[in-house]
N, C-alpha and C positions, 0 to 999 in steps of 0.2 A: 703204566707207562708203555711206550710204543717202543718197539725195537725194530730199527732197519738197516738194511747192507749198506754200507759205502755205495755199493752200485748203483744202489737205488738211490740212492744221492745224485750220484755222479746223471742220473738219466730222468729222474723226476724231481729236479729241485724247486723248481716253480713251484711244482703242486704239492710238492711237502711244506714248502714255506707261505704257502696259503692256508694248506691247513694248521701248521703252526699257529699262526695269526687269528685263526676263525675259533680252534679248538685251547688254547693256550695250554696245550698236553707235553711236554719234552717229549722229544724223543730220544733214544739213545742208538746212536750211530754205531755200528759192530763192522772189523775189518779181518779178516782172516777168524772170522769165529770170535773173535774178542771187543770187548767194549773198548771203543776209540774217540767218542767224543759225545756229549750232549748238544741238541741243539734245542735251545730256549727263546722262543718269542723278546722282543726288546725290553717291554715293560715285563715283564719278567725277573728278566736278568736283572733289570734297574734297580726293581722292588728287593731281590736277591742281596744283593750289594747295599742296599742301604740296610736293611738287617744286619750283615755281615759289619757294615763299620758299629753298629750300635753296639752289635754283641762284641766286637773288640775292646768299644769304650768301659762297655761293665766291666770286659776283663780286666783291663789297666787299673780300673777303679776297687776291685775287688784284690788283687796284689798288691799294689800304693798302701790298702789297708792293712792286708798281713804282712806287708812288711813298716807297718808302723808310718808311713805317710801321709801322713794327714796336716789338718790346719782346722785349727780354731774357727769360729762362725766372723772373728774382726779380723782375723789374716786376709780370709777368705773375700769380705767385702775389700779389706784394702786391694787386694788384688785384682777383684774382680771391676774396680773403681776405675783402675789404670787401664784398665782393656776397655772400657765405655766411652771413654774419653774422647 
């Protein structure tokens, strides 16, 4: 991964965000010597975020079960029956 200044930001942003675009490589933005932002191409970010909801949902689904929530495979259809609807 790429690491560049704020400044450089602030004075080549066209041509960092073309390269973004062309290379889809994040870069990470540093401000006073510290890391201060990523910057990630759109479909990226997009692809990012739909992971990120999936891997929430196994969460939910993975403690739902330790903690004993669950439904039967006819609960499940009834319920699932009423959302189709």
């Amino acid at each position: 991964m790429r690491t560049e200044l704020v400044t450089t930001l602030k004075r080549q942003a066209t041509e960092l965000l073309a390269e973004l675009e062309r290379d889809r490589e994040p870069i990470l933005i540093t401000q006073h010597g510290l890391p201060s932002a990523y910057l990630v191409d759109v479909a990226s970010f997009e692809k990012l975020q739909q992971r990120m909801t999936l891997l929430e949902g196994i969460a939910r689904g993975e403690r739902a079960l330790e903690e004993g929530r669950t439904l039967t495979q006819s609960q499940a259809k009834t319920r699932m029956a009423r959302w189709l609807k």
